[in-house]
N, C-alpha and C positions, 0 to 999 in steps of 0.2 A: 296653262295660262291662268286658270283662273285658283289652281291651288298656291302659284308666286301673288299672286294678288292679295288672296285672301293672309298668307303669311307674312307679306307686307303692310297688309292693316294691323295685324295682331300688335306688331315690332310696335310698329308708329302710334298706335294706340295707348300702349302699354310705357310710352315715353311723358315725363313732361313735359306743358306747353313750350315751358322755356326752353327745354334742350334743344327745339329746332335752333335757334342762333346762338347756343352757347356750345361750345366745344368740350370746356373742363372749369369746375371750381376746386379751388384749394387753398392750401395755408403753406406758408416757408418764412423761413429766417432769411433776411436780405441786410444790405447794409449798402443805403440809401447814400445817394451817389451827386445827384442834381437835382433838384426841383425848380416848380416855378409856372406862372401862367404863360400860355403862348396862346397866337390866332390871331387874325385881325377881322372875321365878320363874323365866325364861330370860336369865342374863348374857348381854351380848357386849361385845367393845371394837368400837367406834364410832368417826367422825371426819369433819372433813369438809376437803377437798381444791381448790384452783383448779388446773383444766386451761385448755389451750387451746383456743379454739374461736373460732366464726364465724358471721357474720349469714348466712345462704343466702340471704335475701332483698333483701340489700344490691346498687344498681343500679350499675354499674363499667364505665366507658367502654370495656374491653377484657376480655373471658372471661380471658386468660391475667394480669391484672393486679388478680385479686380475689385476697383479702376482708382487710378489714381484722382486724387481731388481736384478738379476743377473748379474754376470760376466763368459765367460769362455775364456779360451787361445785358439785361433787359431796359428799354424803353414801357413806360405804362403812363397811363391817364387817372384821372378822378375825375368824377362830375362836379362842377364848381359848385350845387347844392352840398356836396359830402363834406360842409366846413369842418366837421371835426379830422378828420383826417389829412385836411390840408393844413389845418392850424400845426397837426402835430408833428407832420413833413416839414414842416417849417421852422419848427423850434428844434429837428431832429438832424440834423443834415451831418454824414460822414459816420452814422450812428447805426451800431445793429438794431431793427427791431423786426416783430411779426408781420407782416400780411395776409390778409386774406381776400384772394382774389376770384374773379371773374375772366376766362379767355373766351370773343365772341367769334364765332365763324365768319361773321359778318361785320365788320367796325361800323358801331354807330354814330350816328352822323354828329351829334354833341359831343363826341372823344375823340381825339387823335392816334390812336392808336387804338388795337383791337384786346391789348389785356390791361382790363380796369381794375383797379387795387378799389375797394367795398372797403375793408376796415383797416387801421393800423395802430399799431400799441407796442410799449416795451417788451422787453422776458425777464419775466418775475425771476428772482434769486435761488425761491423754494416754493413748492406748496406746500399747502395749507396741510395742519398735522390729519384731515380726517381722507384727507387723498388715499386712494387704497393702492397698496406696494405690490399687488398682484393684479395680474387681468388676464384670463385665460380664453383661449375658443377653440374650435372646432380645428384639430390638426388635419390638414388637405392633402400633404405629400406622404413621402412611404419613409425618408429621412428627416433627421433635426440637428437642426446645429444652435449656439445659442453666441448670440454677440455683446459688446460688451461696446455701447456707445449712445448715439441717439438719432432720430428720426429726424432730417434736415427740410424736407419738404412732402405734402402727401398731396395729392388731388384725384379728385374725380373728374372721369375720364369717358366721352360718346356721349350717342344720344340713349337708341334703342334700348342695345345693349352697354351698358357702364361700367367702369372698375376701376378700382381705385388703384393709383400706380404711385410708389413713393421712391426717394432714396435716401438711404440712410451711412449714417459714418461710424466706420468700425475703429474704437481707439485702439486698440492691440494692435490691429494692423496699417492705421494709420490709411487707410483705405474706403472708399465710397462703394456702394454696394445698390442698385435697383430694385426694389420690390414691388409685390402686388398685395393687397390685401382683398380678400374674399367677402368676410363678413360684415355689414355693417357698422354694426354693433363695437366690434372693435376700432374700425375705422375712425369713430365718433370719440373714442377713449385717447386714440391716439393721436388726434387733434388737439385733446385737452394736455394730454402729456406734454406738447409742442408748448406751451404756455410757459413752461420754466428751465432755468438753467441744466437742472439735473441731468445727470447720464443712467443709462438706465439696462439691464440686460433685456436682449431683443429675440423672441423665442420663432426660429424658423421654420421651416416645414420643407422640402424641396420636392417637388413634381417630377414626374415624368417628359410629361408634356403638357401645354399650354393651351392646343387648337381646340380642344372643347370646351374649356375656361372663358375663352375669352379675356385673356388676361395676356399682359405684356412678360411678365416673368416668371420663371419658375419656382422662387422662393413668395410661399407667401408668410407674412406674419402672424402666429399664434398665440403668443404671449408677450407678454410685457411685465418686468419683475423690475425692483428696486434694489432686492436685499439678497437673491438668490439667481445662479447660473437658471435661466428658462430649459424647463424639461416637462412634458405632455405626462410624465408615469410621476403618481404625486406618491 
């Protein structure tokens, strides 16, 4: 009893404060649907959003050759202080642009809904010429494959333990794909990537297994290239 105790502090310890009522933050490309204030004793702006998503249950002659592209409607909030973001919902409607959000375990009481959109802004055309065409890390799995599309959504995911879980769209095959990312570091790269139109090759890794990761799937991401097929042997 007292060694699950003592492991139990460690976890909870070792979390931010926030995470106890936050579930996951992240960024994706939506394309902004309704908005508007609602409430009659508690305002909020309101709205609602198509992301991309996926049938998991969809049966696919080859693991690496799933899932078809979906879409589903998200409902979200802003806090009526976050006036830039409502300004730009407003002047946006029917329009793709970025997010970046907040999901709470707990919906707080000044939102109507439990995933609060923090920022939102266009996607740029192109970066900036000093943007770097390579980004490399730590390969995790025993295979690699390399894709040739772009990253539609990434977040962070738990309290204790976290991970970042994304999906991404493969143009050759015209197909959505689920990932994990490991390392920080990338993850933060690949956030910035999500800022422009570009398509980009997407450098893989594939696992064995997941249960000691902690992670939702088997592929995680190693590279990120512009100008070259992603491969770990330079």
């Amino acid at each position: 009893m007292k060694r699950l105790a003592l492991l139990l502090f460690i976890l909870f310890a070792a979390a931010p404060l926030y995470a106890f009522g936050t579930y996951g933050e992240g960024k994706a490309y939506v394309l902004l649907r309704e908005s508007g204030t609602k409430g009659i004793f508690i305002k909020s702006y309101e709205g609602l959003f198509e992301i991309a998503t996926y049938d998991d249950g969809e049966k696919c002659a080859e693991e690496d050759q799933c899932f078809t592209p979906q879409k589903e409607e998200l409902r979200f909030s802003v806090r009526l202080d976050n006036k830039d973001v409502i300004q730009f919902m407003q002047k946006n409607l029917d329009r793709m642009m970025i997010v970046e959000y907040r999901i709470h375990r707990i919906k707080p009481v000044s939102l109507s809904t439990g995933f609060e959109v923090l920022k939102a802004y266009p996607v740029q055309a192109s970066h900036g010429p000093d943007f770097p065409w390579k980004y490399v890390s730590k390969v995790t799995g025993s295979s690699e494959t390399s894709v040739y599309g772009k990253i539609l959504r990434l977040e962070y995911r738990g309290t204790a333990v976290g991970t970042y879980e994304g999906l991404l769209y493969d143009r050759r095959l015209d197909k959505v794909r689920p990932f994990s990312v490991t390392d920080e570091a990338m993850a933060r790269h690949i956030y910035q990537c999500m800022d422009a139109q570009q398509e980009y090759n997407i450098g893989l890794s594939r696992s064995i297994t997941t249960a000691l990761e902690f992670r939702e799937s088997k592929y995680d991401v190693f590279e990120i290239n512009y100008r070259e097929r992603a491969s770990s042997v330079e």
